[in-house]
C-alpha positions as CSV (number, residue, x, y, z in Angstrom):
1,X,0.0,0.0,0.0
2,X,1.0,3.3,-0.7
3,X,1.3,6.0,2.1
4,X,1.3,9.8,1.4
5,X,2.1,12.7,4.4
6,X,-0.2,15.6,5.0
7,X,0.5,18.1,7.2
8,X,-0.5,17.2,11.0
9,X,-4.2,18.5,11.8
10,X,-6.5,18.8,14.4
11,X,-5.2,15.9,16.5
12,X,-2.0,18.2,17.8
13,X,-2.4,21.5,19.1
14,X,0.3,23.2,16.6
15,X,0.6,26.1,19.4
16,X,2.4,23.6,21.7
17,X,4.4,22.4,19.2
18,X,6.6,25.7,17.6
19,X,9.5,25.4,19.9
20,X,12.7,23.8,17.9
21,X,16.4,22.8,18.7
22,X,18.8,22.3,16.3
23,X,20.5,19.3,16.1
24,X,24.3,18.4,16.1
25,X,26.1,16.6,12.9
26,X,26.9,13.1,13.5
27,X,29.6,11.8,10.8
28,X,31.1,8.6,10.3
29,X,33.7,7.4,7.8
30,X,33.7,4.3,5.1
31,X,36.2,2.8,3.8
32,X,36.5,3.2,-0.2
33,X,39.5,1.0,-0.9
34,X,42.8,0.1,0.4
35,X,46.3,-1.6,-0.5
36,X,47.8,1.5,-1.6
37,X,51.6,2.6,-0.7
38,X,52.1,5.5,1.3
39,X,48.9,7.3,-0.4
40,X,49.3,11.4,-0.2
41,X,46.8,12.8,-2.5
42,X,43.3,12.0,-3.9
43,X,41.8,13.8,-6.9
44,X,39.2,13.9,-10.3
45,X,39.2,15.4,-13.5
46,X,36.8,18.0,-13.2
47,X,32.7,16.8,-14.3
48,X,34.1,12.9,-13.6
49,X,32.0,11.3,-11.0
50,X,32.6,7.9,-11.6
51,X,36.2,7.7,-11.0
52,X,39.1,9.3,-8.2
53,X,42.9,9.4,-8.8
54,X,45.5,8.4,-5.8
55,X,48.9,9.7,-6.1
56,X,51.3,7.0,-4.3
57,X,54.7,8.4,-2.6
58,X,57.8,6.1,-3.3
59,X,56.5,4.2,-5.8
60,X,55.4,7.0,-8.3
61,X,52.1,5.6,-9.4
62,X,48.4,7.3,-10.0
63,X,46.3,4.7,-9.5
64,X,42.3,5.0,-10.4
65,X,40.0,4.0,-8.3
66,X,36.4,3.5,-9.5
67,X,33.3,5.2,-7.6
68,X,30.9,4.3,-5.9
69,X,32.7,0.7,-5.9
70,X,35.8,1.3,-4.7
71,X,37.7,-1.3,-7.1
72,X,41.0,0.1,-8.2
73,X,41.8,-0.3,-11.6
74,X,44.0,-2.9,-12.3
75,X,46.5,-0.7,-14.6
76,X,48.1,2.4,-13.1
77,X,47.5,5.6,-14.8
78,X,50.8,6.8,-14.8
79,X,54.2,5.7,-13.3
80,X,57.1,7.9,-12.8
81,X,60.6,7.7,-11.8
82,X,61.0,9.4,-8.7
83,X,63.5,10.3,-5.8
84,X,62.4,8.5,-2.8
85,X,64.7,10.3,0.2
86,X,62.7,11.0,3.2
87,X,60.0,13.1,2.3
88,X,60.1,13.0,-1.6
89,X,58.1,11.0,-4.1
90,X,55.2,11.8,-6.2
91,X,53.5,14.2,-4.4
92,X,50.3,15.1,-6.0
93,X,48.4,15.9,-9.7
94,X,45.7,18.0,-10.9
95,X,43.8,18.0,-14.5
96,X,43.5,20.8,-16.7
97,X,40.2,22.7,-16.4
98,X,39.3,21.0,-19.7
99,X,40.9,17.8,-19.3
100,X,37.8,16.4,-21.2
101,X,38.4,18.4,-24.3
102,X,42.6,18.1,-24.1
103,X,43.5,14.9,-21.7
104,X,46.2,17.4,-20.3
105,X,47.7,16.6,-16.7
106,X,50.2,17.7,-14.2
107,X,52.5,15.8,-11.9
108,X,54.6,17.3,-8.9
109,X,57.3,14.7,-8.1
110,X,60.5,15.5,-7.0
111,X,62.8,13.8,-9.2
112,X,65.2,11.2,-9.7
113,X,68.3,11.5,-9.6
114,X,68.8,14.1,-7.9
115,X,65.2,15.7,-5.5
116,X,64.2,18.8,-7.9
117,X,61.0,19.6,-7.2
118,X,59.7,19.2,-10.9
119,X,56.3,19.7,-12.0
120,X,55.6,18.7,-15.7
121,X,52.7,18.0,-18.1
122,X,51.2,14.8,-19.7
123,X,48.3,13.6,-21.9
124,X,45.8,10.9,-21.5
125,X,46.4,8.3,-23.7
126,X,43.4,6.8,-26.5
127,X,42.8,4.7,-23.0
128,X,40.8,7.1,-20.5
129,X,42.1,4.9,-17.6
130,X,45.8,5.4,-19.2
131,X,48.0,8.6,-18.9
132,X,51.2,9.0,-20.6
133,X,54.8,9.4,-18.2
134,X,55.7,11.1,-21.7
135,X,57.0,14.7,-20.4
136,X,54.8,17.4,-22.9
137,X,56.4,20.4,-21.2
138,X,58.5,21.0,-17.8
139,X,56.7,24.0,-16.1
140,X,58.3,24.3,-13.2
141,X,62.3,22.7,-12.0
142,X,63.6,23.8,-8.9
143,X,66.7,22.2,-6.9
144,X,66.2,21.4,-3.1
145,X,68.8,21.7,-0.9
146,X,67.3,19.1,1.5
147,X,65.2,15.5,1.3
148,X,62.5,17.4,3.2
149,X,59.7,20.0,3.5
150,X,59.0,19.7,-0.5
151,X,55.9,21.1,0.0
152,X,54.2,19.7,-3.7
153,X,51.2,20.3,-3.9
154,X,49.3,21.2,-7.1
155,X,46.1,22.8,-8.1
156,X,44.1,24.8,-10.2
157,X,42.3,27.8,-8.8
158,X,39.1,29.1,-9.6
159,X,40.9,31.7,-11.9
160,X,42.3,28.5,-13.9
161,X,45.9,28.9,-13.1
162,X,48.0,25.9,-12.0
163,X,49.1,27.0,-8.1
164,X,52.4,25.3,-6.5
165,X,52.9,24.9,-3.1
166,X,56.7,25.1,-2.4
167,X,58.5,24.4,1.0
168,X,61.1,26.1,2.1
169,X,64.0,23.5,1.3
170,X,64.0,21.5,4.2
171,X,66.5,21.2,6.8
172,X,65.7,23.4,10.2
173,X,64.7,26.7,10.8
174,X,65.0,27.6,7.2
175,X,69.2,28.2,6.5
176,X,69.2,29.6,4.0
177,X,66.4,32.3,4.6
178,X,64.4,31.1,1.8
179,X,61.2,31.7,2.0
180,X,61.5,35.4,2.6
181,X,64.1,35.7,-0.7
182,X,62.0,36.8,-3.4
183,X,64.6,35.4,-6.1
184,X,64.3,31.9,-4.7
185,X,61.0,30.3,-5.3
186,X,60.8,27.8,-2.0
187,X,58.7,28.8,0.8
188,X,56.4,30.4,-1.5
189,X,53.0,29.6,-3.2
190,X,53.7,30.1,-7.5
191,X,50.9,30.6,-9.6
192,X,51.6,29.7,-13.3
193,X,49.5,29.9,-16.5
194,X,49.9,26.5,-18.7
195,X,48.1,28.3,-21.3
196,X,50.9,30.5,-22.2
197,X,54.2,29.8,-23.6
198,X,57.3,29.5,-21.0
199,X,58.0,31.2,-18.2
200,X,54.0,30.5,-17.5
201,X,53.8,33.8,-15.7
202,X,50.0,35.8,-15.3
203,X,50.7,39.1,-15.8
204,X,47.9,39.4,-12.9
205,X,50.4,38.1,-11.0
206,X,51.6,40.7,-7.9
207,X,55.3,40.6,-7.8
208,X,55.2,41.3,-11.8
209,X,58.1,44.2,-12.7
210,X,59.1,44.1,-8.9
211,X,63.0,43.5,-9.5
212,X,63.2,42.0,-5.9
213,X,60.7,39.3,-6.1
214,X,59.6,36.9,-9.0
215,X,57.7,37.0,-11.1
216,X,56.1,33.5,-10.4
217,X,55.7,34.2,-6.8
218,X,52.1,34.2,-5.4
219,X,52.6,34.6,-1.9
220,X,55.6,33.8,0.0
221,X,56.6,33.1,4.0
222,X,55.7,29.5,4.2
223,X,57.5,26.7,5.6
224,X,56.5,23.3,3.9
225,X,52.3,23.5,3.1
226,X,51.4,20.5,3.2
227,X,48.4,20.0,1.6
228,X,46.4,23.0,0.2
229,X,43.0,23.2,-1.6
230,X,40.2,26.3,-3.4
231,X,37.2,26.4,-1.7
232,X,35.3,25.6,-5.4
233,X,32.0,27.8,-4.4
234,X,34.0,30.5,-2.9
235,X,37.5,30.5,-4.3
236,X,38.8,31.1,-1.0
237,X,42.4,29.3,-0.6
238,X,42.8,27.4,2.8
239,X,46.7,26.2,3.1
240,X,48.3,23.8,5.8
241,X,51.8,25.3,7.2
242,X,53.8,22.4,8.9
243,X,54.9,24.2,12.1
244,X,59.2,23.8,13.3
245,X,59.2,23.1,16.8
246,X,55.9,24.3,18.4
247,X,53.3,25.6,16.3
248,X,51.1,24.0,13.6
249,X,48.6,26.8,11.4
250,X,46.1,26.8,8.6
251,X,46.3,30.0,6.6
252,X,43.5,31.4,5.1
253,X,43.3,33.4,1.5
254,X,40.0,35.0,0.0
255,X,38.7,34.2,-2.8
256,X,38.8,38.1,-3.3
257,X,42.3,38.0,-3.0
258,X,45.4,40.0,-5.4
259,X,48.2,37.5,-3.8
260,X,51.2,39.0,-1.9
261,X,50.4,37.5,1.4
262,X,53.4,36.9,3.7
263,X,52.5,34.6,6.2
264,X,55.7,34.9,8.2
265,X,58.0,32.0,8.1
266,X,60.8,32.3,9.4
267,X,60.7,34.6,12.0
268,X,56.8,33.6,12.5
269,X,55.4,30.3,13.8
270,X,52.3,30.4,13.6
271,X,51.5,33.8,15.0
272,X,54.5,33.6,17.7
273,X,57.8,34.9,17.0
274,X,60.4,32.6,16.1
275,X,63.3,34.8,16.9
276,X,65.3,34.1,13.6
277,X,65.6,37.1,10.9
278,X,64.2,37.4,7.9
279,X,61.3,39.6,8.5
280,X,60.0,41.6,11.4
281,X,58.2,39.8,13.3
282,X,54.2,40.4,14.3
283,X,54.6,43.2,11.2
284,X,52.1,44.4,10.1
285,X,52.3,43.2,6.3
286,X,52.4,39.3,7.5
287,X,49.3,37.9,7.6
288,X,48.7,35.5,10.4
289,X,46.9,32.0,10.6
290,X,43.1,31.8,11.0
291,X,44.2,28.4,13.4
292,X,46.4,27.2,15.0
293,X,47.7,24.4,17.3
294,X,50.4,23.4,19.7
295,X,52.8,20.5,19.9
296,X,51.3,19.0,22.9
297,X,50.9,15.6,21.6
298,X,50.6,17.4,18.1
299,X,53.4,17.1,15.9
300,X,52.7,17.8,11.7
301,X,49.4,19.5,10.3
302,X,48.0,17.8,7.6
303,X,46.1,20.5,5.5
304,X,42.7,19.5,4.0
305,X,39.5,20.3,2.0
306,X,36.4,22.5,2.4
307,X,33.3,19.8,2.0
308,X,30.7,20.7,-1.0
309,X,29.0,17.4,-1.4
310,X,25.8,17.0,-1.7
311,X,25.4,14.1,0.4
312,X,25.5,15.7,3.8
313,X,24.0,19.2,3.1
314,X,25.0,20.6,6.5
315,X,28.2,20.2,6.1
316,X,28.7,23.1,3.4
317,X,31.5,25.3,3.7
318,X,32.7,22.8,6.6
319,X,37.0,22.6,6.4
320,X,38.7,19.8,7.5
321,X,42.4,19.2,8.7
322,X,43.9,17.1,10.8
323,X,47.5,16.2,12.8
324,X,49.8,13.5,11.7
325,X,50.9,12.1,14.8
326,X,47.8,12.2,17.0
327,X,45.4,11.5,14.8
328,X,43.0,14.6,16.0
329,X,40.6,15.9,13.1
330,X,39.2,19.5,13.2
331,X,36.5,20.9,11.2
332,X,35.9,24.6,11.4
333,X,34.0,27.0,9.3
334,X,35.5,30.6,7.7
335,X,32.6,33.6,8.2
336,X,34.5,36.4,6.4
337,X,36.7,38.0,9.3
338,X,38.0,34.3,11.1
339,X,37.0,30.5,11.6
340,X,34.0,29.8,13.9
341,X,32.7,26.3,14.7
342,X,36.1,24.9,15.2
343,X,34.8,20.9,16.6
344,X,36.9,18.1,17.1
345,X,36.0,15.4,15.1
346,X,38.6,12.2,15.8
347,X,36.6,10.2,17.7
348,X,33.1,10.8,15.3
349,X,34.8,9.9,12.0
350,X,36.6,6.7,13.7
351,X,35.2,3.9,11.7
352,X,32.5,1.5,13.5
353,X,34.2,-1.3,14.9
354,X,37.9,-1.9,15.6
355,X,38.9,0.0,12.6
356,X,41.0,3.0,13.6
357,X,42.3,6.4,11.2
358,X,46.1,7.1,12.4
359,X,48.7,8.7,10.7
360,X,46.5,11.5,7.9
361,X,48.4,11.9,4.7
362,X,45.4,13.7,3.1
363,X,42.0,15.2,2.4
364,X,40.6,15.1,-1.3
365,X,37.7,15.5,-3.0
366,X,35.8,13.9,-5.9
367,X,34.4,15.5,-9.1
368,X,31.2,16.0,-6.6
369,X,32.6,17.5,-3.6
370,X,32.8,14.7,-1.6
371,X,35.8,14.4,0.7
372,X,38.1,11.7,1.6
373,X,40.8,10.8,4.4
374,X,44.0,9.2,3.4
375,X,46.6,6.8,5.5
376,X,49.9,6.4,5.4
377,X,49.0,2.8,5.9
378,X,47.5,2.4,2.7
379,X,43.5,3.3,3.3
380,X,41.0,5.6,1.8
381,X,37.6,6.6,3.5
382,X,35.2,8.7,3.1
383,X,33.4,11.2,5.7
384,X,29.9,10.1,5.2
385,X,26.6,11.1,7.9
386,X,26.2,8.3,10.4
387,X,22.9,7.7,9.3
388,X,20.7,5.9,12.1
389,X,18.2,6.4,14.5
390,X,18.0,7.6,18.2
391,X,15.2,7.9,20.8
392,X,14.5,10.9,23.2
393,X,12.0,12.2,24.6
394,X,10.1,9.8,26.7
395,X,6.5,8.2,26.3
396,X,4.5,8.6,29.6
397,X,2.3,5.9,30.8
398,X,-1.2,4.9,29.8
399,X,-4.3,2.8,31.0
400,X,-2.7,0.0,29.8
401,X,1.1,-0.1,30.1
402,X,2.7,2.0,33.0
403,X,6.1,2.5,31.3
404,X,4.7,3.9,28.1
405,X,4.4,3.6,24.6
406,X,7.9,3.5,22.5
407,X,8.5,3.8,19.1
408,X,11.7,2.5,17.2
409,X,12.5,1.3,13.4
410,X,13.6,-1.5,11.0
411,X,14.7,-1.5,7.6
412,X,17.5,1.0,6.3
413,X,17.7,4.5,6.6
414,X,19.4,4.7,3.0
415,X,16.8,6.5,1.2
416,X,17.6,4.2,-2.1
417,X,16.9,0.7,-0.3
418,X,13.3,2.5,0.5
419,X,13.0,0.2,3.4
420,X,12.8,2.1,6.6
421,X,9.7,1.3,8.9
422,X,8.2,2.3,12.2
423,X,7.2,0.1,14.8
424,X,4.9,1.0,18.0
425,X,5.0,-0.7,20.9
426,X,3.4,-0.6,24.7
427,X,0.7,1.9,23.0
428,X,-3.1,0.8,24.1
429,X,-5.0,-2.2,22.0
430,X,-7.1,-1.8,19.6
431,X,-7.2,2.3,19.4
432,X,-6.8,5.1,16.5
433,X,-3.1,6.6,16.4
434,X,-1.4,8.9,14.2
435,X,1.9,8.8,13.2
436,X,3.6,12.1,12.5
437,X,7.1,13.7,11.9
438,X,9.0,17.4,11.7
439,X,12.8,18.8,11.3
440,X,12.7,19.5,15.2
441,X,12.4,18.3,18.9
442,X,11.0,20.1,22.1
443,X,9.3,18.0,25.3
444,X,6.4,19.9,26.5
445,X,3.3,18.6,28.2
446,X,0.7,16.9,25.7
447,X,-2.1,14.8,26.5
448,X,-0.9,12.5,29.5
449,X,2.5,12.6,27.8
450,X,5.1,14.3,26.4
451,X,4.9,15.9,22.6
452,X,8.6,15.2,21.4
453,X,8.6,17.0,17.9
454,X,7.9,20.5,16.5
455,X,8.8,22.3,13.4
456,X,6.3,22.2,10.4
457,X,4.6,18.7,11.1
458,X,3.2,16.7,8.7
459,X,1.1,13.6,9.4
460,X,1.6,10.1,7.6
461,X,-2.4,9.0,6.5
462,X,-4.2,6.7,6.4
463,X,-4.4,6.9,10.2
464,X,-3.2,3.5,12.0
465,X,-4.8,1.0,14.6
466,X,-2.8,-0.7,17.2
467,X,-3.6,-4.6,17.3
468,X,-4.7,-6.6,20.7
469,X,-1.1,-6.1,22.0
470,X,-0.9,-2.4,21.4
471,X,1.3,-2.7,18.8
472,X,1.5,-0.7,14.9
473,X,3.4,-0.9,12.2
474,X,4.1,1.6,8.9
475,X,6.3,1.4,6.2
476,X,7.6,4.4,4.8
477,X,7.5,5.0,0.7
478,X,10.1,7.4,-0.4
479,X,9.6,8.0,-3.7
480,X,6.5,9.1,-3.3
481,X,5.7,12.5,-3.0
482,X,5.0,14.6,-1.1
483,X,8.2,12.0,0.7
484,X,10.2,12.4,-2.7
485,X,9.7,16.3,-2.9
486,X,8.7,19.5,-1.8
487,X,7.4,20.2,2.2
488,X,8.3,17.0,4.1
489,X,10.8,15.8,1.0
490,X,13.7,13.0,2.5
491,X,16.7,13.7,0.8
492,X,20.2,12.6,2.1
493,X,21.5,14.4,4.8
494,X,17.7,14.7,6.3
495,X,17.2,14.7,9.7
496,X,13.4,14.0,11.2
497,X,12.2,13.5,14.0
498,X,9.4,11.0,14.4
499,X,6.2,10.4,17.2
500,X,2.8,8.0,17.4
501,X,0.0,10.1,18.7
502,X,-2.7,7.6,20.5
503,X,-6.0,7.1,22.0
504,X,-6.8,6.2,25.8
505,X,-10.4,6.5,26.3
506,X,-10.1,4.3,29.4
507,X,-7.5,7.1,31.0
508,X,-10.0,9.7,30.3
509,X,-12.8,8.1,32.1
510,X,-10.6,7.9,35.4
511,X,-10.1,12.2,35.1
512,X,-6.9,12.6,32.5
513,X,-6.7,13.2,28.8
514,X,-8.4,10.9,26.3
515,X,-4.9,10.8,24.4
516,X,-1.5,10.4,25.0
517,X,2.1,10.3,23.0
518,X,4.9,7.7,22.2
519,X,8.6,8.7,22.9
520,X,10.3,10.3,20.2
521,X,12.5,9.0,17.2
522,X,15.2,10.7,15.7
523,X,16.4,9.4,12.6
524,X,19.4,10.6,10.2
525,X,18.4,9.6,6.5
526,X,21.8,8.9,3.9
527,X,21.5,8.1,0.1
């Protein structure tokens, strides 16, 4: 039988029932695939839903992994030659804005022999699931002087130049004053058009005709960011700073942004002073992180995404980054003048069972927005809602049960299996009840009980009949409207908050109400 919702009438006083509490994210995390080496960066060609590219440390290989299966491709995309040495390898890729119309990809590897940071160009083969290791141009090569802080990222901005994240050479405490030289291009963020003919510059670029600084340059003062990524409905550029000795940071650019930030490396950590020349420090012209943490268990920030799925709607515009050694996940929020809504999130996104997340490579994102968590250790999940159901509230007694009615579910709260069901029990046999849902909870005197939900209520008809043990039953039908659209519509990412309204004719003959309410249901709904 088929079920459809009308808003809630006569039986519930709407007055009592306007009151509303928001209600907290819950996340999980499942695993898409695993077996890789040393994973450090996920990505898609832009519009390509069905597929997500793992760039793979030491060994040098892309490998594809199909969506929303999780099988990897047999056949690497691409493998490169790479130097290995501490903290070099492949280090990430990113596909031309119109990678569909050209094939054209980038690979940032430090190379082998000797660790330049080299970031070159490649085509897509007749194959879609094969790219060439065939070098088409060499846009950027630049020597390190040490095995680490390589930085390595790339990524196209909204603007549709290719941006480089570089680290400051590596070593300790910068040496060689790098990242404040504006002839040497490590410790800064380049940005490069591969549209144009060599050197790649924009001439939108900011240090363009100053004879101290190159022309490349984008912004400059950074130590070794590890991971950066665009904010694709905003533009805004969020960029992880591996800290020296005590600090960790997240810098923050606007989308609105002419580049030229200095954010302070070397004699800045974070926003404390470092001591070491190159800049003075707490200036002025730096600009300082919009987070930042300590060492104290802390050791390496692992710089990550800003979530525009679709899947978890209330997530949008939500940033996650994490630490490297003690596993802690924060997610924070960017209102225009500083981050707000700064949560922990370690212990939410742990995986059900004995599965643990240790040792964050990476955030990434697929062609849709949705983001991902990579491990050292060789496994890939993805941040999904923890889609379930909760009771609170409480039912109050009735003429037949002194503990109360309850109300809980069966089935699956994934909207596609269309299976989710609610089931009353302890209500009074043989009497007309009402089951009913809204976006919000509230307890405030109803009846002889407790009304558990408010919001705009809707009703789910025909009314039902508990049986000789005061018992119901209803199955839910999602694609049907008004369920599949418009007021009362399930999508993914849903929250609803579900109660049984009852009759007790017997309780009103002894002095109370003739009705009464079932506890409350809370239920998270997921694709």
């Amino acid at each position: 039988m088929q079920y459809t919702i009308t808003r809630l009438a006569s039986a519930i006083a709407f007055s009592a029932l306007l009151a509303s509490s928001s209600q907290a994210q819950t996340l999980t995390t499942t695993l898409l695939a695993q077996g890789f080496s040393r994973p450090v960066h996920l990505t898609a060609p832009p519009g390509d839903t069905s597929r997500v590219f793992v760039c793979e440390q030491h060994t040098g290989r892309v490998e594809i992994v199909e969506l929303p299966s999780g099988t990897i491709i047999g056949t690497p995309f691409v493998d490169m030659s790479v130097s290995t040495g501490n903290e070099q390898g492949l280090l990430s890729m990113a596909f031309h804005p119109d990678y569909a119309s050209n094939g054209l990809f980038y690979l940032s590897r430090t190379a082998s022999p000797g660790g330049n940071t080299r970031v070159t160009e490649h085509q897509v083969t007749s194959n879609p699931n094969i790219g060439s290791a065939t070098v088409l141009r060499q846009i950027v090569n630049w020597s390190q002087p040490f095995s680490n802080h390589n930085g390595g990222q790339i990524a196209f901005g909204p603007d549709g130049y290719l941006y480089v994240g570089m680290g400051d050479g590596g070593s300790g405490n910068d040496p060689g004053n790098r990242a404040q030289n504006g002839s040497d291009l490590l410790g800064k963020m380049l940005r490069l058009d591969v549209n144009a003919a060599a050197p790649y510059i924009p001439p939108s670029n900011p240090f363009v005709g100053n004879g101290s600084v190159r022309d490349e340059i984008w912004a400059l003062g950074l130590r070794n960011p590890w991971r950066f990524s665009f904010d694709r409905a905003t533009g805004d550029l969020w960029i992880g700073d591996v800290g020296q000795n005590a600090w960790e940071e997240i810098d923050f650019q606007p989308g609105s942004s002419t580049g030229g930030e200095n954010y302070g490396w070397r004699c800045m950590e974070g926003a404390h002073c470092t001591g070491l020349s190159g800049c003075t420090c707490s200036s002025s012209a730096l600009t300082d992180p919009v987070f930042e943490f300590n060492h104290s268990g802390n050791c390496s920030v692992t710089g990550g995404v800003v979530y525009r799925g679709s899947a978890i709607p209330a997530l949008q515009g939500t940033y996650f980054c994490a630490d490297y050694c003690s596993n802690r996940i924060w997610s924070m929020e960017h209102n225009g003048t500083g981050v707000t809504n700064v949560v922990q999130r370690q212990a939410e996104l742990n995986p059900p069972g004995s599965a643990t997340i240790s040792q964050i490579t990476s955030f990434g994102e697929d062609a849709a927005g949705e983001v991902y968590i990579l491990e050292q250790s060789g496994q890939i999940w993805r941040i999904t809602q923890d889609c379930g159901t909760s009771t609170y509230c409480v039912g109050a007694g009735n003429s037949s049960n002194p503990t109360g009615c309850t109300l809980t579910s069966s089935g699956s709260n994934n909207i596609s299996d269309n299976s989710f069901n609610l089931i009353v029990s302890g209500s009074v046999p043989n009497q007309f009840g009402i089951f009913f849902y809204g976006p919000g909870q509230t307890q405030v005197v109803g009846g002889n009980g407790f009304i558990c939900v408010s919001g705009g209520l809707f009703r789910i008809t025909p009314p039902s009949f508990t049986d000789v043990f005061g018992s119901a039953f209803r199955t839910m039908d999602f694609t049907a409207p008004p369920m599949s659209a418009g007021l009362g519509a399930v999508v993914p990412g849903s929250t609803y908050n579900f109660q049984f309204w009852y009759r007790d004719p017997a309780a009103g003959s002894a002095g109370g109400a003739t009705y009464n309410f079932s506890a409350g249901l809370s239920a998270v709904f997921c694709p």
